[in-house]
C-alpha positions as CSV (number, residue, x, y, z in Angstrom):
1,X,99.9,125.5,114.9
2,X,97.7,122.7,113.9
3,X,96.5,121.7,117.3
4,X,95.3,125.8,117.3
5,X,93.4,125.0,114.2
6,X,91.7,121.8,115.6
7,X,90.8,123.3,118.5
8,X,89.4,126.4,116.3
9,X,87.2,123.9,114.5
10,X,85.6,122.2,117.3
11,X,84.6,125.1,118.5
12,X,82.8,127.0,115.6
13,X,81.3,122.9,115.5
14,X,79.9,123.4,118.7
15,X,78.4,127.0,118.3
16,X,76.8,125.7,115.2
17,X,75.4,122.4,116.6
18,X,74.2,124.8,119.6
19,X,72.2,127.2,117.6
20,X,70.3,124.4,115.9
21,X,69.4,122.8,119.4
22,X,68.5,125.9,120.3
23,X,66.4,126.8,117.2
24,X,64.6,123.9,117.8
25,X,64.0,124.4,121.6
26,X,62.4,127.6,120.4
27,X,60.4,125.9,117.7
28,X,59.0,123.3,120.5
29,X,58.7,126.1,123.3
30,X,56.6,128.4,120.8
31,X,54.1,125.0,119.3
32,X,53.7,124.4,123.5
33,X,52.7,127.8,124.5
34,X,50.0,127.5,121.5
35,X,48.4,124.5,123.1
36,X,48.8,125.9,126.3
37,X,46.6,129.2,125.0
38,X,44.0,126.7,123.2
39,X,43.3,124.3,126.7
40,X,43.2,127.6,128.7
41,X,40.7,129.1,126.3
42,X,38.6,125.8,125.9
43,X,38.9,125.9,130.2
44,X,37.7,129.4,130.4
45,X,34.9,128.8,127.9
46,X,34.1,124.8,130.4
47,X,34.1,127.0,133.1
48,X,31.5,130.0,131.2
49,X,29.3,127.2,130.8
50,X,29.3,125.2,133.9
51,X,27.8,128.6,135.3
52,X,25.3,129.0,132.9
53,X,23.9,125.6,134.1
């Protein structure tokens, strides 16, 4: 019985360790995809100018 009850532990341990890793893979993911959108703006806007010249 108390090896079951270990084991039981450890495992809602893991599942909560995992969801803040994964929280914060979503937290980075979402701050990268904003500066990917800013240098692909500020390379389409490089790229309006360069014609205009």
């Amino acid at each position: 019985m108390i090896s079951q009850e270990i084991s039981n532990k450890a495992y809602i341990w893991v599942n909560i360790d995992f969801d803040k890793v994964k929280n914060r893979i979503n937290l980075v993911t979402s701050k990268i995809e904003q500066v990917i959108q800013k240098y692909q703006f500020s390379t389409k806007a490089g790229d309006c100018a360069k014609r205009n010249n």
